[in-house]
N, C-alpha and C positions, 0 to 999 in steps of 0.2 A: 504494500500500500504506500502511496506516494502522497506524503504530507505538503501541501508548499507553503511556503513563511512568508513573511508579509517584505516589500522589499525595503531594502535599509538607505537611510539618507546619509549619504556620504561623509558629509560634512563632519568637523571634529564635536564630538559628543558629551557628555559629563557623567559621572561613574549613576547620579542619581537617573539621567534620562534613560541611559542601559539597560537598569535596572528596571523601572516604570517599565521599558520595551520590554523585555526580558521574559515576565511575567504574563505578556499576552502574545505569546510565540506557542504555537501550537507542541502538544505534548509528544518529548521521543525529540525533539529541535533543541540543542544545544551551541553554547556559546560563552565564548571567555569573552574580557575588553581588553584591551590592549591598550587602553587610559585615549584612544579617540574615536573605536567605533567596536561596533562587534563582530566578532572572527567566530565563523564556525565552527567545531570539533565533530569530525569524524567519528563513526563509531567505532569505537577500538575493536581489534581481534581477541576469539578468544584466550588465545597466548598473552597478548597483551595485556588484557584485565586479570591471566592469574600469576604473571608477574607481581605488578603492583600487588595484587591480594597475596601475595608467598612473602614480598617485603614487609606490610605490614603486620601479617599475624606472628612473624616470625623478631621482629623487631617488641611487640607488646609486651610479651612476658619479660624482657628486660631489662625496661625500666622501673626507675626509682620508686620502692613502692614508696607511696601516701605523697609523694611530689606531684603536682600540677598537670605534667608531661602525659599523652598523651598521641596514638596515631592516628592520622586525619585520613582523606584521599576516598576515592580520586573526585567526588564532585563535592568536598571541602576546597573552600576557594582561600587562597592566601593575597592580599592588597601590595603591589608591589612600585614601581616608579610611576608619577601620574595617575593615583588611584585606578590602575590594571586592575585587574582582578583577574586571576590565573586559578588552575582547579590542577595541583600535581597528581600524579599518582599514587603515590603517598608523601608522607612528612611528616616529623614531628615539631608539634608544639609545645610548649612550657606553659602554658598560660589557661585559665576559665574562660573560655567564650561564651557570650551569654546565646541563651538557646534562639533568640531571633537573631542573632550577628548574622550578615552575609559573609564574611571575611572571620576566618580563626590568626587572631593577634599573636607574635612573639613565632615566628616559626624559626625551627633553629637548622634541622635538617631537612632537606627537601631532596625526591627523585623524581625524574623525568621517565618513564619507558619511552624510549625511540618507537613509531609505528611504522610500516615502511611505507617507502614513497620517497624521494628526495622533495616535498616537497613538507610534509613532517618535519626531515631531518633539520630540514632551513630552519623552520620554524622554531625548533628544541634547541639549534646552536644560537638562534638570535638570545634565547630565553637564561643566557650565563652571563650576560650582562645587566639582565633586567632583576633577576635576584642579585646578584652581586650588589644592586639598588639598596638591598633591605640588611642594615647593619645588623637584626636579630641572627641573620641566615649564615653559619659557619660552615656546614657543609652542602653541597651539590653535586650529585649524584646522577650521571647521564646513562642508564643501561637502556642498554640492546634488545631487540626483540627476537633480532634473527638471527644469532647468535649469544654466544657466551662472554660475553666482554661489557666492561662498564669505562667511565673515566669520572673523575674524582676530581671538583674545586675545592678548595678548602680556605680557611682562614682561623686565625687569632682572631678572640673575642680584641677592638679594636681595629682592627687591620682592615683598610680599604677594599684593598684587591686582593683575589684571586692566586691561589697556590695552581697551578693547573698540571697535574698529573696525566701520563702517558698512557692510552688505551690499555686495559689490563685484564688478560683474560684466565688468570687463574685466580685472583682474589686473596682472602678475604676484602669483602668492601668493611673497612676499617671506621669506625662511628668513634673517635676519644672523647667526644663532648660525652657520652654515656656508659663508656668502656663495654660496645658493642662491639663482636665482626661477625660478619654475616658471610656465611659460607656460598662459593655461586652457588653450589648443591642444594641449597635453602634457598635462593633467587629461584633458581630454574627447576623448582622441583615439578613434576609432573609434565614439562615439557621435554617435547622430542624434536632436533633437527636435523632433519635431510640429510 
């Protein structure tokens, strides 16, 4: 069945007008902003969504009990440069979002699942600058879909920019803010490739 959406006015936008739009966009229609209009998201594959779900479930039981922290994803949205609004695949947050927030505040770790397409891929490499935006965010985390291999931003709480690590396909993906590592065998569990 072929939904169509209503079409979108070009022109640069405010995170509140998105919003407003947003909610009368027909249902199964999805959409990030990118802080001037809004970008549509693709439906992921099933690889894809149980990626992101093997990060989070696998990531939960390690944190700190009775702390704040918490994993979000993937249509928890984090507010990024220019009131964007992005929806990772997973992340963690430190923080109480109250139960109407659009936006979960304080995210500290965030990943990306690559979908394929070079036209994705554009998209997930524009997206390391635009967290890099958000001084809460120390680590970023870009994995693969179609393979085994992640790459890894990092920073010092303080530090502006960017540690930027070499594609890495044996792992662990290494979490210090939590004293996590997550094994790829825990990323890609249930997946098979070609």
């Amino acid at each position: 069945m072929t939904v169509a959406a209503r079409q979108i006015d070009w022109e640069a936008w405010s995170q509140s007008r998105f919003l407003a739009w947003a909610e009368t966009q027909p249902e199964g229609c999805r959409y990030e902003f990118d802080g001037f209009r809004p970008v549509a998201t693709a439906p992921a594959t099933v690889g894809h969504n149980r990626i992101g779900r093997n990060i989070r479930d696998s990531i939960r039981p390690s944190l700190p009990a009775g702390a704040p922290c918490d994993t979000y994803g993937p249509q928890d949205a984090i507010e990024t440069v220019g009131g964007a609004l992005r929806e990772p695949d997973a992340f963690i947050a430190c923080s109480r979002p109250h139960r109407n927030a659009v936006a979960v505040p304080a995210p500290v770790v965030v990943f990306e699942v690559v979908s394929p397409g070079r036209g994705n891929r554009r998209r997930d490499e524009e997206k390391v600058d635009e967290y890099e935006s958000v001084p809460s965010i120390l680590h970023y985390v870009v994995v693969e879909s179609e393979s085994r291999s992640f790459r890894a931003f990092w920073r010092e709480p303080g530090e502006q920019a960017w540690h930027r690590e070499a594609a890495d396909t044996a792992g662990p993906i290494r979490l210090p803010e939590f004293g996590i590592e997550l094994s790829l065998d825990e990323v890609y569990s249930g997946i098979e490739f070609d």
